[in-house]
PQR file with spaces between the fields and no chain letter, atoms N, CA, C, O and H, PARSE charges and radii, in Angstrom:
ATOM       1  N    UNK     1      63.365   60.405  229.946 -0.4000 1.5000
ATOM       2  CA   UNK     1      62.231   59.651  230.429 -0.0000 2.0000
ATOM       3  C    UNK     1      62.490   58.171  230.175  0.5500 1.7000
ATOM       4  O    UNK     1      62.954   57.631  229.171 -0.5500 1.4000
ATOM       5  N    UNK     2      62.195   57.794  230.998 -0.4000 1.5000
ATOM       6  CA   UNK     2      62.636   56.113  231.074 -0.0000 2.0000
ATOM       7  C    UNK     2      61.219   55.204  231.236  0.5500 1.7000
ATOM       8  O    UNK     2      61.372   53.992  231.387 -0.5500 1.4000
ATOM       9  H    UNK     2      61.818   58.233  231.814  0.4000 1.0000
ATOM      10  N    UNK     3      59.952   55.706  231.210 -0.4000 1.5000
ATOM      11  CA   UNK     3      58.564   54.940  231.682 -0.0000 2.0000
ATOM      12  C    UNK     3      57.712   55.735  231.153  0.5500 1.7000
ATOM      13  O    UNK     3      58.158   56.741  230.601 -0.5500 1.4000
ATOM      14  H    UNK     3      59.827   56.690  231.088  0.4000 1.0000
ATOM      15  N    UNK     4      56.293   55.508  231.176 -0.4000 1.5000
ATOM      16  CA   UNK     4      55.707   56.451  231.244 -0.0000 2.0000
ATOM      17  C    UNK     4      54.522   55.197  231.762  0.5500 1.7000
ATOM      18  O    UNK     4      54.552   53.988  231.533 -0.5500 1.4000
ATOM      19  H    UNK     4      55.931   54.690  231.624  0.4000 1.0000
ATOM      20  N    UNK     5      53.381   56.109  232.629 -0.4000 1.5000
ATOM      21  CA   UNK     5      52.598   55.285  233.471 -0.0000 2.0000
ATOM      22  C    UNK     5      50.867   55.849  232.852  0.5500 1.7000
ATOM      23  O    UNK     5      49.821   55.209  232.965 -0.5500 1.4000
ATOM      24  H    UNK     5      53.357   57.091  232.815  0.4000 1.0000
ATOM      25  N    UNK     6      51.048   57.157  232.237 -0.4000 1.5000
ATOM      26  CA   UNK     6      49.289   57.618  232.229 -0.0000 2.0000
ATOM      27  C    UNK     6      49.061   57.875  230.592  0.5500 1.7000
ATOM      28  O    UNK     6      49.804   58.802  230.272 -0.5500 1.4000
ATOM      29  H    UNK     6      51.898   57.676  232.145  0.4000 1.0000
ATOM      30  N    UNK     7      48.564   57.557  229.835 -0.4000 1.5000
ATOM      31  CA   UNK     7      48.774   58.035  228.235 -0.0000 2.0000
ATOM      32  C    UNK     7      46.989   58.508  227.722  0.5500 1.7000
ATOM      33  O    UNK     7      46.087   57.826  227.235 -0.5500 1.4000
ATOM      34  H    UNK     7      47.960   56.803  230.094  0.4000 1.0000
ATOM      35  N    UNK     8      47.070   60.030  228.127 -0.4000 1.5000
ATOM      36  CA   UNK     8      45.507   60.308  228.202 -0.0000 2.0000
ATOM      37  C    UNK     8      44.957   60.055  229.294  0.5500 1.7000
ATOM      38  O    UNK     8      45.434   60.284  230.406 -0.5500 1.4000
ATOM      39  H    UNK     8      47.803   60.584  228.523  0.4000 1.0000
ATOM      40  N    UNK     9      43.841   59.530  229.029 -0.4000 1.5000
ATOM      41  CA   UNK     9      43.041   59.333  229.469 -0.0000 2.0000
ATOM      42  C    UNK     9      43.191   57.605  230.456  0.5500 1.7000
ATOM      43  O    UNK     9      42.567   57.350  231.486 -0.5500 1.4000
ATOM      44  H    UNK     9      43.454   59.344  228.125  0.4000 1.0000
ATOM      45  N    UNK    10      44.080   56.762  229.821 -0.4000 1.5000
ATOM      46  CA   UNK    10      44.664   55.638  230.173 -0.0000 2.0000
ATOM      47  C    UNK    10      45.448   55.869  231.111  0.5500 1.7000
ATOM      48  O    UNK    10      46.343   56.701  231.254 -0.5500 1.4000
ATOM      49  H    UNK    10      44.587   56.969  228.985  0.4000 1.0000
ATOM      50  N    UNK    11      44.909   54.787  231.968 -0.4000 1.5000
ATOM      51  CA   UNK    11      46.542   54.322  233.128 -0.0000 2.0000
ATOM      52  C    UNK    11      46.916   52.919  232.606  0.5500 1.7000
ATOM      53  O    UNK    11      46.327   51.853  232.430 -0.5500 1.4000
ATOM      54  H    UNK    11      44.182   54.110  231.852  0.4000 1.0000
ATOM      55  N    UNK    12      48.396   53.496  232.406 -0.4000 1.5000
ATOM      56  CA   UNK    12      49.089   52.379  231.876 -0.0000 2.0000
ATOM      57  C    UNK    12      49.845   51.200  232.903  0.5500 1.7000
ATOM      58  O    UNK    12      50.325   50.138  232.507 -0.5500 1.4000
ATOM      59  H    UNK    12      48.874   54.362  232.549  0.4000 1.0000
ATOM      60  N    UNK    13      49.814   51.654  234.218 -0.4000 1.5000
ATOM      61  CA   UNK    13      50.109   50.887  235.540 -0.0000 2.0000
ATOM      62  C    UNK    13      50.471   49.442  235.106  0.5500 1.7000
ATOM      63  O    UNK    13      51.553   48.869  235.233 -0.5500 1.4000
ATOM      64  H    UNK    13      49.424   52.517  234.540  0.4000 1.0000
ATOM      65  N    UNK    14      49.086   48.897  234.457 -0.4000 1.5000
ATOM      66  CA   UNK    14      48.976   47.560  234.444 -0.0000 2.0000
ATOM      67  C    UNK    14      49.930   46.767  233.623  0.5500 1.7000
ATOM      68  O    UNK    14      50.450   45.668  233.817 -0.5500 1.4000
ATOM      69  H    UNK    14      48.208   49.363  234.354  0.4000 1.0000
ATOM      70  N    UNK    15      50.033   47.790  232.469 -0.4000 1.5000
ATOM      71  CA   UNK    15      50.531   46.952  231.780 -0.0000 2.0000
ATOM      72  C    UNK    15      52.592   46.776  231.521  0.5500 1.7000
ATOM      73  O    UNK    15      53.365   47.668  231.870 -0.5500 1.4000
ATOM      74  H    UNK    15      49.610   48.683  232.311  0.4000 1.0000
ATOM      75  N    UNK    16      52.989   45.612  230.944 -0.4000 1.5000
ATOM      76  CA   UNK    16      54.191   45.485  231.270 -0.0000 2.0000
ATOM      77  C    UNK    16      54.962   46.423  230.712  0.5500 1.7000
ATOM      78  O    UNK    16      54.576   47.088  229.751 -0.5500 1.4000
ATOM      79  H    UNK    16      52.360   44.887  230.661  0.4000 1.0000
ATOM      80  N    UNK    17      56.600   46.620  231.491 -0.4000 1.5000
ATOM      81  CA   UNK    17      57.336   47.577  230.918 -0.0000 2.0000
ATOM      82  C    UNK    17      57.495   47.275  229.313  0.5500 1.7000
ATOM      83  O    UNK    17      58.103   48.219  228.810 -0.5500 1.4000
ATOM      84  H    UNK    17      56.914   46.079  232.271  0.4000 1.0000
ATOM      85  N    UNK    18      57.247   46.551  228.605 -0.4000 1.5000
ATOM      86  CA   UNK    18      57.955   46.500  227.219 -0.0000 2.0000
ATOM      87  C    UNK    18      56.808   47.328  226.335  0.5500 1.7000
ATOM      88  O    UNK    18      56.995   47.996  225.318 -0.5500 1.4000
ATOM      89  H    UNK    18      56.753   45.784  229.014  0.4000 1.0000
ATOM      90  N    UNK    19      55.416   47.043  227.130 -0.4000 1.5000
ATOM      91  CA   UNK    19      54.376   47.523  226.441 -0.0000 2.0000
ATOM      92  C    UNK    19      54.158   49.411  226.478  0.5500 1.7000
ATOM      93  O    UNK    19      53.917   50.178  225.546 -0.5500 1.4000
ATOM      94  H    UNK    19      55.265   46.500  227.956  0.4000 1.0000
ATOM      95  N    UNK    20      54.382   49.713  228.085 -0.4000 1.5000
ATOM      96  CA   UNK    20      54.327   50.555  228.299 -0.0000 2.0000
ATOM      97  C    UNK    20      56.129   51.742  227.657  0.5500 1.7000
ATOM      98  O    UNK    20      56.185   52.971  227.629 -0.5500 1.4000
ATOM      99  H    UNK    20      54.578   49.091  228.842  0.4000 1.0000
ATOM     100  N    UNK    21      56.865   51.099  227.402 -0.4000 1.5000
ATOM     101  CA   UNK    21      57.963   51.585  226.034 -0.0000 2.0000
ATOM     102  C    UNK    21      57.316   52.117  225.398  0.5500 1.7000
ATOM     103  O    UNK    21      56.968   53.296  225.346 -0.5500 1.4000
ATOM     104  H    UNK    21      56.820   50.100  227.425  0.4000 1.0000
ATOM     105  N    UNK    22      56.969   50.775  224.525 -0.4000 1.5000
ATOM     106  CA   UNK    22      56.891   51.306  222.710 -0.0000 2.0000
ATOM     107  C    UNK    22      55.709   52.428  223.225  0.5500 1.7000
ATOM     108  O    UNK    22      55.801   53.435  222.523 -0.5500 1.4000
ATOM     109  H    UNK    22      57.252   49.817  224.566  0.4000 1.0000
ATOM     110  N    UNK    23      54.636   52.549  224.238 -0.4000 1.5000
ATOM     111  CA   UNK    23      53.790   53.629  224.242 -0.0000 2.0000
ATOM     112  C    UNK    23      54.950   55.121  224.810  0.5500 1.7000
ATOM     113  O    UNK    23      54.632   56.304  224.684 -0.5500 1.4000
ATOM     114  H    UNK    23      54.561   51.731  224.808  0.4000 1.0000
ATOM     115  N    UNK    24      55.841   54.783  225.220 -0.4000 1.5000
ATOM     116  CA   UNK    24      56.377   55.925  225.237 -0.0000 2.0000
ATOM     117  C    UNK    24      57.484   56.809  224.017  0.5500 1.7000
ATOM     118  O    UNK    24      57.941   57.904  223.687 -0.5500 1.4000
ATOM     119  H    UNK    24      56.100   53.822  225.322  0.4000 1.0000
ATOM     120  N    UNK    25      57.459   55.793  223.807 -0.4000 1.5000
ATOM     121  CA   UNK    25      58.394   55.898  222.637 -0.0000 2.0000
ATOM     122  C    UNK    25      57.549   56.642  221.038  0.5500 1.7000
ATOM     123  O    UNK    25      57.900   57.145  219.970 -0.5500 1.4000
ATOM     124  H    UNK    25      57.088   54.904  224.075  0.4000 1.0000
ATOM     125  N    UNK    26      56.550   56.363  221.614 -0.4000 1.5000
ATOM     126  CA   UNK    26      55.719   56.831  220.117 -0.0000 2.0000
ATOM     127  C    UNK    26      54.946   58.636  220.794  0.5500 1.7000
ATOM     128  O    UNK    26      54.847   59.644  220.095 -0.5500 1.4000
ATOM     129  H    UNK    26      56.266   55.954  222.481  0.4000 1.0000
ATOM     130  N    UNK    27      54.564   58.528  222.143 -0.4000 1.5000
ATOM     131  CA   UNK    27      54.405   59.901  222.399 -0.0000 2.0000
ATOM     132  C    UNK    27      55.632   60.770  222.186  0.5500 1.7000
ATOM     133  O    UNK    27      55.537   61.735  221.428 -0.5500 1.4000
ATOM     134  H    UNK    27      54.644   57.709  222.711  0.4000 1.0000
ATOM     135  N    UNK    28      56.756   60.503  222.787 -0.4000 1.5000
ATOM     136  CA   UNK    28      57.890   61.188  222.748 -0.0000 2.0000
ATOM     137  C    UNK    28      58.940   60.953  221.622  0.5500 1.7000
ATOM     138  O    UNK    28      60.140   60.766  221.824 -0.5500 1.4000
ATOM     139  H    UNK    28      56.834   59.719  223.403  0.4000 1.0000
ATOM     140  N    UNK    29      58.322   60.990  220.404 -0.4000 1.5000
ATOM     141  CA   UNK    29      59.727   61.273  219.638 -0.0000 2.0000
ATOM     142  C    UNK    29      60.700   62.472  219.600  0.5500 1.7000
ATOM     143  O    UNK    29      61.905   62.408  219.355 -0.5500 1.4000
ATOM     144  H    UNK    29      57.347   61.143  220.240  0.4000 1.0000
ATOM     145  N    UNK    30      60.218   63.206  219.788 -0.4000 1.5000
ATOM     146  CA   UNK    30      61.152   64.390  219.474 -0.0000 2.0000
ATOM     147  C    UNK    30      60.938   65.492  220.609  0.5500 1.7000
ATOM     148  O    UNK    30      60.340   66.502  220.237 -0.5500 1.4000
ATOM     149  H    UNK    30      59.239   63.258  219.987  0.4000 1.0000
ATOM     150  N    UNK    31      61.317   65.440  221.852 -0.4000 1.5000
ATOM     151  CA   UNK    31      60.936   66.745  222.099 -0.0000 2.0000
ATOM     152  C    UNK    31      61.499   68.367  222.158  0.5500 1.7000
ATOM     153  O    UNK    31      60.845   69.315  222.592 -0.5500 1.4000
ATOM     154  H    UNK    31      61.803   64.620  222.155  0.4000 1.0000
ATOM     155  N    UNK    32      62.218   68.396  221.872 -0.4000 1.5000
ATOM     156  CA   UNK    32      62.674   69.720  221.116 -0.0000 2.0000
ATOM     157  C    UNK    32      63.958   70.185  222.283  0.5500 1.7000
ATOM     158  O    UNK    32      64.851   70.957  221.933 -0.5500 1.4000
ATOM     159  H    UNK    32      62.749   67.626  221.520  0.4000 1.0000
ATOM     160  N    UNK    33      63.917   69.782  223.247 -0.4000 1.5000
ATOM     161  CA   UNK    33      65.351   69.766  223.956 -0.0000 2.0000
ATOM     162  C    UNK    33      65.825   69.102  224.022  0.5500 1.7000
ATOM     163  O    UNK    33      65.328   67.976  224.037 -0.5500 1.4000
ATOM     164  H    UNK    33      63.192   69.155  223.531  0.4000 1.0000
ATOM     165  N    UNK    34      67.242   69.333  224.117 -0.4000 1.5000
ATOM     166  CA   UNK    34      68.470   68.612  224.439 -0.0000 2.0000
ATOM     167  C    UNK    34      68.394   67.697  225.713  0.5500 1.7000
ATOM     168  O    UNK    34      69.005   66.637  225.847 -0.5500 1.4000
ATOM     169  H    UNK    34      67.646   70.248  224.105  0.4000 1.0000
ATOM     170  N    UNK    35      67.561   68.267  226.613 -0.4000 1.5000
ATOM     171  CA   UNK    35      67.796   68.369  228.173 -0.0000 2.0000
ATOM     172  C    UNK    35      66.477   67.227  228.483  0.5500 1.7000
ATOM     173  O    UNK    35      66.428   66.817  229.643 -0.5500 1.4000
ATOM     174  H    UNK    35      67.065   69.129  226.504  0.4000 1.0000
ATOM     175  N    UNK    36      65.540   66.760  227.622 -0.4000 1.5000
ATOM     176  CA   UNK    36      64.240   66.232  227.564 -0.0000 2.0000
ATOM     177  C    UNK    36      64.714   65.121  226.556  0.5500 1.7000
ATOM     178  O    UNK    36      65.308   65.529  225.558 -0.5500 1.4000
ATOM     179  H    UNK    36      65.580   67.092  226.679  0.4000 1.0000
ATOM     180  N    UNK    37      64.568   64.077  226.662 -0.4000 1.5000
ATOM     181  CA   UNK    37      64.863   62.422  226.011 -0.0000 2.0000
ATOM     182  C    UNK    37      64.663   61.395  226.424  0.5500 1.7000
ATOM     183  O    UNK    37      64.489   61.163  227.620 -0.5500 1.4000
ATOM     184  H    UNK    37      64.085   63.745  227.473  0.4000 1.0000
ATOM     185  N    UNK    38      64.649   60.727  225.701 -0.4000 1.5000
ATOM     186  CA   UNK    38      64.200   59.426  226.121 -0.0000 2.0000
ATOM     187  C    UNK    38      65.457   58.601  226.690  0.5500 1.7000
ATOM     188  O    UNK    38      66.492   58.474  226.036 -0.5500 1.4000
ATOM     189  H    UNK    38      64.790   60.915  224.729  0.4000 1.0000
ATOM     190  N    UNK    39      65.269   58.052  227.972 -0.4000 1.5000
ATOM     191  CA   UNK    39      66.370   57.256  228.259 -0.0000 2.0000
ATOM     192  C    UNK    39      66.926   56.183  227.168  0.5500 1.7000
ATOM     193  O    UNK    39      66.278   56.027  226.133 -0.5500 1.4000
ATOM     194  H    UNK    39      64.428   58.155  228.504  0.4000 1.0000
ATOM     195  N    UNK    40      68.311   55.325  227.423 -0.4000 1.5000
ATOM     196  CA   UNK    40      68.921   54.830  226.453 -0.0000 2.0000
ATOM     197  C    UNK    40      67.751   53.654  227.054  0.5500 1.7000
ATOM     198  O    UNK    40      67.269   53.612  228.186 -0.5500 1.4000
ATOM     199  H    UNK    40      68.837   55.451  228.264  0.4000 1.0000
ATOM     200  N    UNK    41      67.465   52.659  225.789 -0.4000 1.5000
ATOM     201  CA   UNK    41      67.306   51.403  226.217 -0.0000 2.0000
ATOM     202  C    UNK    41      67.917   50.466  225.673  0.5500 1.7000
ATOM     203  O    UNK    41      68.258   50.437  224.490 -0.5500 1.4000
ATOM     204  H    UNK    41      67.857   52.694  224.869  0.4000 1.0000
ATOM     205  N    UNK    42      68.211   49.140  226.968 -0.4000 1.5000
ATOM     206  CA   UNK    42      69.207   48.064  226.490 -0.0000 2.0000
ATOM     207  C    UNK    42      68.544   47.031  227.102  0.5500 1.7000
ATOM     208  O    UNK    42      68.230   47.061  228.292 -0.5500 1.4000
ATOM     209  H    UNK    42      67.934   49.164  227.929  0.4000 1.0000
ATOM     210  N    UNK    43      68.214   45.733  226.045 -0.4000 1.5000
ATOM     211  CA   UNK    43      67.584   44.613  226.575 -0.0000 2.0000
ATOM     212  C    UNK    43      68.471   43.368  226.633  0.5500 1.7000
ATOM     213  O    UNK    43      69.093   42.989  225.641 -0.5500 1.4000
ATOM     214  H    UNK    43      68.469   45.709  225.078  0.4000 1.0000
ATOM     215  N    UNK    44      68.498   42.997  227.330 -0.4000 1.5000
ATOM     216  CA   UNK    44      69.217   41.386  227.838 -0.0000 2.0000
ATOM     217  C    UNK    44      70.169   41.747  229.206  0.5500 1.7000
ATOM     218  O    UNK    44      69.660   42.225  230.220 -0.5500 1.4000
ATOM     219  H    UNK    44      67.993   43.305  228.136  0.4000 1.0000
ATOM     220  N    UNK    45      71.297   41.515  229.116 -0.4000 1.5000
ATOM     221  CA   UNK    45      72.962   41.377  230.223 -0.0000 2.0000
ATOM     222  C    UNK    45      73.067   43.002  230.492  0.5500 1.7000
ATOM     223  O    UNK    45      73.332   43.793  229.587 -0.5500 1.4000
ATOM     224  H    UNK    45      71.711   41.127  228.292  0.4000 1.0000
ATOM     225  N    UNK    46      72.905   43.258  231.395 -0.4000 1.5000
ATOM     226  CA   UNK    46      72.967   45.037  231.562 -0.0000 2.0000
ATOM     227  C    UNK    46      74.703   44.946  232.114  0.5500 1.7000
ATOM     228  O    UNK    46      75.072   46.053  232.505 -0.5500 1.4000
ATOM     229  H    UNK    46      72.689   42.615  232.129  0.4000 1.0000
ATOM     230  N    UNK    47      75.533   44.125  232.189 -0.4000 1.5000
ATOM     231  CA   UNK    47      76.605   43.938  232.586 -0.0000 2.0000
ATOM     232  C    UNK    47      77.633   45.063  231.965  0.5500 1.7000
ATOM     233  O    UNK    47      78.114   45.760  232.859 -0.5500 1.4000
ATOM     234  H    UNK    47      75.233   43.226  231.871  0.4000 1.0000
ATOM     235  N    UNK    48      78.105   45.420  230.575 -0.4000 1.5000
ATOM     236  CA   UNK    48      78.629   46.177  229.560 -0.0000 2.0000
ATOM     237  C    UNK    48      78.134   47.906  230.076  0.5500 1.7000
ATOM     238  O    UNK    48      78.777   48.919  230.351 -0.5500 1.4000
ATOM     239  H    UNK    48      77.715   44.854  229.849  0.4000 1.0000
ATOM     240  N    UNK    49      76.460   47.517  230.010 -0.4000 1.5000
ATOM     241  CA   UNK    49      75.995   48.714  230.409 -0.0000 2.0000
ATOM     242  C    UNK    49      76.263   49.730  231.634  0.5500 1.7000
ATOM     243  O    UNK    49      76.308   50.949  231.470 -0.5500 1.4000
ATOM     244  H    UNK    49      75.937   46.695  229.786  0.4000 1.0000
ATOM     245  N    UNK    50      76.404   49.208  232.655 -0.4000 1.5000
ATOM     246  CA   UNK    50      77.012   49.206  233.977 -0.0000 2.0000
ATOM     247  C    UNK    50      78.140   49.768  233.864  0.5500 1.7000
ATOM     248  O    UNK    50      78.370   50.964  234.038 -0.5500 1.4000
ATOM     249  H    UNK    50      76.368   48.218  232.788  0.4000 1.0000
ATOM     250  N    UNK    51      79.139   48.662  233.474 -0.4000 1.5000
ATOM     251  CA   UNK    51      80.322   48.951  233.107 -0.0000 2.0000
ATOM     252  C    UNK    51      80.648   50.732  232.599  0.5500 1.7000
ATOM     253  O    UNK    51      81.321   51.508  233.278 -0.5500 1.4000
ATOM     254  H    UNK    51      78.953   47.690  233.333  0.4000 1.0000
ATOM     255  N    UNK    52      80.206   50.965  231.711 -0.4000 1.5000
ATOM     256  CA   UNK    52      79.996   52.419  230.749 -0.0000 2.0000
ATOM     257  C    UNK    52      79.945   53.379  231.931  0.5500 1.7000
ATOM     258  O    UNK    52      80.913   54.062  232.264 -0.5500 1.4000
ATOM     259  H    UNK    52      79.659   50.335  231.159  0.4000 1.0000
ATOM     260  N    UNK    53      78.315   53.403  232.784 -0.4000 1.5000
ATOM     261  CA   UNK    53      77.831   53.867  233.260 -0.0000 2.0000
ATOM     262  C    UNK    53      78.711   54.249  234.656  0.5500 1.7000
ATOM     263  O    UNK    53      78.814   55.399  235.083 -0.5500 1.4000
ATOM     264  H    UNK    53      77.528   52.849  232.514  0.4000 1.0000
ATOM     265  N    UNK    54      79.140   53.416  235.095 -0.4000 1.5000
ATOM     266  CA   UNK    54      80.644   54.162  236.402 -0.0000 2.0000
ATOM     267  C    UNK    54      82.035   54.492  235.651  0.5500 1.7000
ATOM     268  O    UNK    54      83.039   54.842  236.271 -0.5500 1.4000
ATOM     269  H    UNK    54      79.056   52.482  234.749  0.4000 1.0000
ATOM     270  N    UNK    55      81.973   54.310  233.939 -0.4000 1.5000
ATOM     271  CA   UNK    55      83.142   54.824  233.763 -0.0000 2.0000
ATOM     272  C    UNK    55      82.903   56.401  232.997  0.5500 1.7000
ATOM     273  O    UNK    55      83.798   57.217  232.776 -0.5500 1.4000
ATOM     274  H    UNK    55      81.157   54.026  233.436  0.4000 1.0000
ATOM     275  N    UNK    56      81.380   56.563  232.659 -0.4000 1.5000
ATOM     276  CA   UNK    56      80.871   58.133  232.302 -0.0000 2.0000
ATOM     277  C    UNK    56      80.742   58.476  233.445  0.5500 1.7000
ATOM     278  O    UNK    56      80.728   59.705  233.380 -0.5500 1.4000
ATOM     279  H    UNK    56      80.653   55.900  232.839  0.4000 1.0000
ATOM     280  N    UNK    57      80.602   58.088  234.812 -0.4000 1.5000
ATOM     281  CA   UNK    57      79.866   59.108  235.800 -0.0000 2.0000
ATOM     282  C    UNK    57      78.768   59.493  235.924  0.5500 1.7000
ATOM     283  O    UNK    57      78.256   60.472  236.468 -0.5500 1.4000
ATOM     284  H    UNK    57      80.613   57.090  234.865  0.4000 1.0000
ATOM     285  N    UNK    58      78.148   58.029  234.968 -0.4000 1.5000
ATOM     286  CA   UNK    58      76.603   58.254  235.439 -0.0000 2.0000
ATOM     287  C    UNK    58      75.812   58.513  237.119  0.5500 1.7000
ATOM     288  O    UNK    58      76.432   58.011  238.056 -0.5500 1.4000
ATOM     289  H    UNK    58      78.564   57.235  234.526  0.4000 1.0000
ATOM     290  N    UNK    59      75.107   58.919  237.300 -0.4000 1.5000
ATOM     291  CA   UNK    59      74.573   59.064  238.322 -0.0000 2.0000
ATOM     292  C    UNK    59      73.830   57.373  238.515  0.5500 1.7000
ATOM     293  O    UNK    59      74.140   56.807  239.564 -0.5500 1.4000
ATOM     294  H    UNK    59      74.603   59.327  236.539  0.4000 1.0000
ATOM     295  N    UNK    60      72.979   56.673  237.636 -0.4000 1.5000
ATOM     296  CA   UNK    60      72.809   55.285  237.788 -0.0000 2.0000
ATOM     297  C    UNK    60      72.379   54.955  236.630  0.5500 1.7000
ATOM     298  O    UNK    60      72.551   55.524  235.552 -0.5500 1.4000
ATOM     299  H    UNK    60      72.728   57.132  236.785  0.4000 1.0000
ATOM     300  N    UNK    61      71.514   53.524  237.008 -0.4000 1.5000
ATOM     301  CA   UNK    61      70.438   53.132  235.731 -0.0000 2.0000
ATOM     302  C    UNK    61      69.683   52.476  236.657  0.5500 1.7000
ATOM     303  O    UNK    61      69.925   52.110  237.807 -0.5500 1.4000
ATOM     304  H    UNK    61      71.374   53.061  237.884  0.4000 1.0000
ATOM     305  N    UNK    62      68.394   52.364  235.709 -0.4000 1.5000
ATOM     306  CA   UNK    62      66.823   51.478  236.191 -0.0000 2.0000
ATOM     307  C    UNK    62      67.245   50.128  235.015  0.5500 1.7000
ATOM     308  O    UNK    62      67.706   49.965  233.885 -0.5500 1.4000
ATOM     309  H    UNK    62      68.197   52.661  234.774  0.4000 1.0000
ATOM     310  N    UNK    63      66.772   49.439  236.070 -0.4000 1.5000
ATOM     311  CA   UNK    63      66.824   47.882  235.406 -0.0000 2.0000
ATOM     312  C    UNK    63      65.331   47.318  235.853  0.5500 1.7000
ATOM     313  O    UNK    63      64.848   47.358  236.985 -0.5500 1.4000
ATOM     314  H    UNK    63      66.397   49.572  236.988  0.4000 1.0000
ATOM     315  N    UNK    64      64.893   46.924  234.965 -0.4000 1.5000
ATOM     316  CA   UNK    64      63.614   46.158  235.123 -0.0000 2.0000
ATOM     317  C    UNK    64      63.506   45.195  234.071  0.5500 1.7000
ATOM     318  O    UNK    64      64.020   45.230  232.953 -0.5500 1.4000
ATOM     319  H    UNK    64      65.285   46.891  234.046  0.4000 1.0000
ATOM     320  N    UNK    65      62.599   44.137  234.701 -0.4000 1.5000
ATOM     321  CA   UNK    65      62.572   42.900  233.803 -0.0000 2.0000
ATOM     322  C    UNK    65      61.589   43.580  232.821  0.5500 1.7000
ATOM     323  O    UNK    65      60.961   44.540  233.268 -0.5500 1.4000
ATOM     324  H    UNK    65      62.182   44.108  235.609  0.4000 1.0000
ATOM     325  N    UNK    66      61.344   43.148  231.348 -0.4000 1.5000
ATOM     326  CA   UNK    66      60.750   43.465  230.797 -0.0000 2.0000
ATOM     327  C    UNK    66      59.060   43.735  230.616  0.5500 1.7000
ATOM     328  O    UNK    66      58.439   44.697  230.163 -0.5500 1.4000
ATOM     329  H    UNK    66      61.854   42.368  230.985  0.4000 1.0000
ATOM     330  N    UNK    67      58.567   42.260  231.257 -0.4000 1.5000
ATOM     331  CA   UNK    67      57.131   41.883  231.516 -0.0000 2.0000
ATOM     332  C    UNK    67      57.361   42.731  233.038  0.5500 1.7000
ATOM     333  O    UNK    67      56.365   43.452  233.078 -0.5500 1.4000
ATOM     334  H    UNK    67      59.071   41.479  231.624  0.4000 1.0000
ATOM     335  N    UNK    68      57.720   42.851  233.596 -0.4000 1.5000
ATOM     336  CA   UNK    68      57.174   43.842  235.184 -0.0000 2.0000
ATOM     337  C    UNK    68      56.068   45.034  234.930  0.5500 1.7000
ATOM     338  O    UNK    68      55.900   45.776  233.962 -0.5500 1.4000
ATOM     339  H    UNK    68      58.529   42.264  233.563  0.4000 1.0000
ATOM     340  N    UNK    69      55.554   44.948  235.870 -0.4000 1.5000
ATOM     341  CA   UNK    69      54.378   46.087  235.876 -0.0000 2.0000
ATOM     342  C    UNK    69      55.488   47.114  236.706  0.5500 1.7000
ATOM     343  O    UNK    69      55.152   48.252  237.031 -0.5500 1.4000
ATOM     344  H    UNK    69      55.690   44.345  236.656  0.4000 1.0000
């Protein structure tokens, strides 16, 4: 999981990706599969990251500015 947009009863829409993180990050610590996680996160030059990512065979990555809704 890389976002999360509804927390309860809340829509989190509005608010920016950095905010809407740490709210995901605190629902999902642990969820008991392998197969269920939290995406990696990397803040600043996604350049390195990239890099990695066509030399694992990633399928891609989401890049978003931090403050973006």
């Amino acid at each position: 999981a890389f976002d999360i947009i509804r927390g309860g009863d809340d829509d989190l829409r509005s608010l920016p990706l950095s905010a809407r993180r740490l709210r995901l990050e605190r629902a999902w610590t642990d969820t008991g599969s392998p197969l269920l996680r939290l995406s990696e996160f990397a803040a600043g030059d996604g350049t390195a990251l990239g890099a990695r990512a066509v030399a694992d065979g990633w399928e891609g990555l989401v890049a978003k500015h931090l403050e973006s809704r």
